[in-house]
N, C-alpha and C positions, 0 to 999 in steps of 0.2 A: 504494500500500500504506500502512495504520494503523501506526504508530510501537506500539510494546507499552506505551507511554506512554498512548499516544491511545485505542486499546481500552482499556485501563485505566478510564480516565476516561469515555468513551462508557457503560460494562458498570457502573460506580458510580451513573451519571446516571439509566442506566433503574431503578435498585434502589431510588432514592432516594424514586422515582415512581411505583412499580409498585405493584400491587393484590397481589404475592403477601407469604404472612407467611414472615419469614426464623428458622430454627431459631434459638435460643435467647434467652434475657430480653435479656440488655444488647443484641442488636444488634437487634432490636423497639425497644427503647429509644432507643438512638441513633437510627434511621430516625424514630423520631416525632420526636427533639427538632430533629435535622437542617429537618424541613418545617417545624416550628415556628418556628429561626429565618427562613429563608425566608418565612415569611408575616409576619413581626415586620417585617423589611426591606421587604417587598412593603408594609404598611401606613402604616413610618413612614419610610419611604425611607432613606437611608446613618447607618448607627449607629456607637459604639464597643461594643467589647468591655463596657466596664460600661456601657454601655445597655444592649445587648443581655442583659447578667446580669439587672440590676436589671427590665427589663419581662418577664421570662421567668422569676424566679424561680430562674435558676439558679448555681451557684459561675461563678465569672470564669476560674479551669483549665478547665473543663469547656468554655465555652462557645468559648476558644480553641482547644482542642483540636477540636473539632466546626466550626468556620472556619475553620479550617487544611485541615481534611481539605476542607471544602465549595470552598475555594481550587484545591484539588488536582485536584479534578472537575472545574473550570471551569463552575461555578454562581456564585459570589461573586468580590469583586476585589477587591484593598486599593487604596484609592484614596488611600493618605496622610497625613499628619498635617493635624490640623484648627487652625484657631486657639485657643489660648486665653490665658487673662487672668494665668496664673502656673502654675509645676509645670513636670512633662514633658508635652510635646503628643502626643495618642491618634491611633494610626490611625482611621481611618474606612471602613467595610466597607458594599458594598453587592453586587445584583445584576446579574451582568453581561449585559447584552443578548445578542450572539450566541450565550449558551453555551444555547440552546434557543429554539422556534419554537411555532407556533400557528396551524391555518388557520382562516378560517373563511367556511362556502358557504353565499350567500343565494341561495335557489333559485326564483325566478318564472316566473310564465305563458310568458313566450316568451325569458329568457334567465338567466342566474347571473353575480352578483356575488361574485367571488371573492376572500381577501387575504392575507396572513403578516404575523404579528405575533412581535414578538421577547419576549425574558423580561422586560422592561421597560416592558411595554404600547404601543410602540411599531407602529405599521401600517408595515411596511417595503416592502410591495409590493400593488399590488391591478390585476384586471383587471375593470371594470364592462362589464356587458350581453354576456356572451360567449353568442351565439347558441347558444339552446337550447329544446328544446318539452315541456314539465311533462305530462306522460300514467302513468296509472296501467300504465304497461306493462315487461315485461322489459326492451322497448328503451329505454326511456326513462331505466330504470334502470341499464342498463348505458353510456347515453351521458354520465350524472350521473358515474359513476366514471371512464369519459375525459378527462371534463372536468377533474377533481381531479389524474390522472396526470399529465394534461399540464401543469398550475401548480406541479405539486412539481417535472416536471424542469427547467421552464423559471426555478429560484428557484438552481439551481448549492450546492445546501447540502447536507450527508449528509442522508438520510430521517431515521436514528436520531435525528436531532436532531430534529423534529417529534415533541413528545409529546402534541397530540392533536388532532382536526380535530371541529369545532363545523358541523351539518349543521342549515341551517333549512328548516322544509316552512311550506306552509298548512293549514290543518284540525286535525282532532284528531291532537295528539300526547300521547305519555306520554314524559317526559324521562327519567321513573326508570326505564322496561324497556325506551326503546329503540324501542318499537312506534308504527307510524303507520298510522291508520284510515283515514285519506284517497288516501293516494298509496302506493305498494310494498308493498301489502297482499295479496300473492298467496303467500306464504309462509310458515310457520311459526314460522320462528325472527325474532327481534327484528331491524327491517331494520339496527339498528347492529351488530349481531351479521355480517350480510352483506355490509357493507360495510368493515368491520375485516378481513374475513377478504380480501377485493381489494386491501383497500390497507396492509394491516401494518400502520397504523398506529391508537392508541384511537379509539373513534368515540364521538361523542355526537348525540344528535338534541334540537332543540329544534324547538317552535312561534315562526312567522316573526315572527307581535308580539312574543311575549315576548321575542327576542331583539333584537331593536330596538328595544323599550322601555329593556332593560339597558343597549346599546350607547349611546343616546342619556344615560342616566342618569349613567351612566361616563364618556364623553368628548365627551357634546353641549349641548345646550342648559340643562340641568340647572343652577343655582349655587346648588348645598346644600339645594335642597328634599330630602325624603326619602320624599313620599308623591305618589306621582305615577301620572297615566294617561297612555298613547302610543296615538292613536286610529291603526290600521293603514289605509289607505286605499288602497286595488288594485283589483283586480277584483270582490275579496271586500272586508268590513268586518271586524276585529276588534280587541281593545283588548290592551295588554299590560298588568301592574299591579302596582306598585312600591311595597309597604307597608314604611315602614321601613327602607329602604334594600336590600330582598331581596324578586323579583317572588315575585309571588303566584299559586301552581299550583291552588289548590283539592284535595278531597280526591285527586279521581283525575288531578289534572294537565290537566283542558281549561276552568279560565276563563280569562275574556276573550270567550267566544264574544258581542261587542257584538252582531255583524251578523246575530244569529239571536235577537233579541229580536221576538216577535212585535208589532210596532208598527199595522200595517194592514189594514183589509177588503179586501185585495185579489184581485185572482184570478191574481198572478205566483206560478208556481213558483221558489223559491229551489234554489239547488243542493245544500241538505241535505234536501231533497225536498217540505217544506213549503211554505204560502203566508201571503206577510204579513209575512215578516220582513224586519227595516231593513234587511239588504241588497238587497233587493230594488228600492227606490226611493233607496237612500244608499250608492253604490258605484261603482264604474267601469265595471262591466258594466250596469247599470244607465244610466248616464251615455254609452255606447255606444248602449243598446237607442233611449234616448230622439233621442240624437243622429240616430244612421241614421233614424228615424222622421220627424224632422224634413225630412231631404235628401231623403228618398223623398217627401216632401208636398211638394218645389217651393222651401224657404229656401235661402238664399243663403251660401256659407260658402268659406273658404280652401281649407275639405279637400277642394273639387270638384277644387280644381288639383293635389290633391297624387297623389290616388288615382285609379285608373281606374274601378272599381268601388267602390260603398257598402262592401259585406260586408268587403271588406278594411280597411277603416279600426281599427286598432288603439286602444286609449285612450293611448300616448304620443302618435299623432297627436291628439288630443283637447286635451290638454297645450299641446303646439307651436301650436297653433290659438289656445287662450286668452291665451299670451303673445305671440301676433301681433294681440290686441286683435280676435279674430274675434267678433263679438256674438252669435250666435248658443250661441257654446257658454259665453260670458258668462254670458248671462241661465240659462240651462241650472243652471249652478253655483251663480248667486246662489238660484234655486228650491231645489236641491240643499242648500245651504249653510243654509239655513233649517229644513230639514228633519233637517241634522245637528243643529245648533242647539237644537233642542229637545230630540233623543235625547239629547246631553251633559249639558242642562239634570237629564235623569233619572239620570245616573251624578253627577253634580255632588251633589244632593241625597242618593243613596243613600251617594257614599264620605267628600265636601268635603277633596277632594284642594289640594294645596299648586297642582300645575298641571298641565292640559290638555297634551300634547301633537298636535300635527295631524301626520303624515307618511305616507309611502306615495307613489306614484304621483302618484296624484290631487292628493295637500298642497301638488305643487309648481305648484300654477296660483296657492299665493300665496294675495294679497288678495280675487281673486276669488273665494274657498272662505272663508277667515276671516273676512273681516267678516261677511259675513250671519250665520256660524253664531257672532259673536259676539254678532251684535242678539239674535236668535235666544235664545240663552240667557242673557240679561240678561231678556228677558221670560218665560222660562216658568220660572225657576228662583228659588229661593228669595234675596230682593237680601243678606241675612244670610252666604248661602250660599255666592255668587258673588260675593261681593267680596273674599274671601279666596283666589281659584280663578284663574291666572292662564291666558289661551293662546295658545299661541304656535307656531311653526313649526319643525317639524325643522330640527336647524343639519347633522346629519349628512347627511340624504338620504339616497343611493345607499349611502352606507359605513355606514348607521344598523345596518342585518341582519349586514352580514362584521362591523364591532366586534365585536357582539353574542356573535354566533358564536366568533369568539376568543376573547374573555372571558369566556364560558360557558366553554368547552372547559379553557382555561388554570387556571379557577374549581376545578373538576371535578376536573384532575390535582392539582391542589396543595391540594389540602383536606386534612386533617389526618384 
């Protein structure tokens, strides 16, 4: 049983955070300035009372008075007196980790990276590759909700304390209603809408680049650029895009779509029904089709020993292959990687971003994917252009999409 303490503080927490408007001017008022300070700390991490006046504009009673209460709720901590040079020495206030959470679910071809993050951006828990199969179907969507229940009980924390869970798909999404054109699209209402309603808790939907673009930019590879691309590299191709420190949705919320850049005469069906686009020849499905073609023609590879059958060879077997130094799927990539190469060359030229990201799947064969696609675009790109354009390799990987995911989500609740 909750202490009437506890509920107290639980039933402040969700008010604090909630989308509903509360009847009258001053507690509208406080409820803004309360997230206000909250995002003041979130930016500049542990403050005093006259910082936190002075960057906020507000009286030093008032701001006490509103961290007091935010104390009470178990959002904020005093952490202390701080040093100083002469005078009385100032507490120092900050955000306290446990008093609130954050999931966030990377959802792939054949499994979901899932994690919890705490109020302090913290990843406290993650489970990668939890077997699962991405099908535009009820069941599939009712095993995606499985999945989530079973990571919430397995974390021992009250739900109410989860204030929002960050869902990545592939394909077209719209982050602002919710709706996914690619995958759970058998319904009417917004699939965050149907999945809120399974699991009590806010839901958000984002696109799987964009959220691993964020993720990476936030807590990856990133050190201070602010305009940056994340080339998503899976079974599909697409880009996430980070202008200014805040990715970039386009009007209706689907750019990035790299991998449907019509690039070649070819006669390959892509999966968004056309033919010729650079996923078609710059991807992992792609990278499969060539592969299995290969082993059916008689070449020689690791993957004979691993699989019984062709057809079953996955692209992480592909992966494991090229860091066993298998030549076959080598040369494969370096083709491949020439052929990204030049597509970047195009984005390079159109945005002349600070830096290139590589990740997804595919990214982690490494060197044998980046160099060629760095020769590659040192020759077909403008040298003005690329010499300012740096690239490099996922530092996140596997936790590039769950960051994402939390930090979107976390992003979302606490916006003012």
């Amino acid at each position: 049983m909750y202490s009437l303490a506890t509920m107290r503080s639980k039933h402040n927490i969700f008010e604090v955070f909630s989308e509903e408007t509360l009847s009258g001017g001053v507690a509208v008022k406080n409820k803004f300035l309360k997230r206000a300070i909250i995002n003041q700390l979130d930016r500049s991490g542990d403050l005093t009372i006259a910082e936190l006046a002075r960057e906020l504009n507000i009286s030093t009673p008032k701001v006490t008075n509103l961290v007091n209460e935010l104390i009470q709720y178990g959002l904020l901590q005093d952490y202390g007196k701080i040093d100083s040079t002469g005078g009385r020495r100032a507490n120092i206030y900050g955000l306290l980790s446990n008093s609130c959470y954050f999931i966030g679910v990377d959802v792939r071809r054949y499994y979901i990276n899932i994690g919890l993050l705490d109020f302090k951006k913290h990843l406290v828990a993650i489970r990668e590759k939890v077997p699962y199969t991405l099908e535009n179907t009820p069941k599939s969507l009712a095993a995606l909700i499985t999945c989530i229940k079973d990571f919430i009980r397995e974390q021992k924390i009250a739900k109410d304390k989860i204030l929002g869970i960050g869902i990545n798909l592939s394909g077209r999404v719209n982050h602002n209603t919710g709706y996914s054109y690619s995958f759970f699209n058998f319904q009417e209402a917004p699939l965050t809408e149907a999945i809120q309603k399974e699991l009590g808790i806010r839901t958000f939907l984002e696109n799987d680049s964009n959220a691993m673009a964020y993720g990476e930019f936030c807590n990856g590879v990133v050190a201070g650029e602010k305009n940056i691309v994340f080339i998503n590299l899976d079974y599909g191709t697409g880009a996430g895009i980070v202008i200014d420190g805040q990715v970039y949705y386009g009007k209706s919320g689907f750019s990035g779509e790299f991998g449907h850049i019509p690039f070649y005469n070819n006669e390959i069906i892509c999966d968004c029904g056309k033919k010729g686009c650079l996923e078609t020849e710059v991807s992992g499905q792609s990278l499969l089709r060539l592969a299995k073609a290969k082993l059916a023609g008689g070449s020689s590879s690791v993957l004979l020993k691993k699989v019984k059958k062709i057809d079953d060879i996955k692209l992480e077997d592909l992966v494991e292959a090229a860091r066993s130094e298998d030549m076959m799927i080598i040369e494969l990539l370096a083709d491949m990687g020439e052929k990204l190469g030049r597509a970047l060359a195009v984005l390079i030229n159109l945005f002349n971003p600070e830096l290139l990201i590589l990740g997804g799947t595919l990214a982690e064969t490494g060197e044998y994917l980046r160099l060629p696609a760095r020769s590659a675009l040192n020759k077909y790109s403008l040298s003005l252009v690329n010499s300012d354009t740096q690239l490099k390799l996922s530092k996140l990987g596997e936790k590039a999409g769950v960051m994402g995911g939390c930090l979107i989500a976390r992003s979302k609740v606490l916006s003012l």
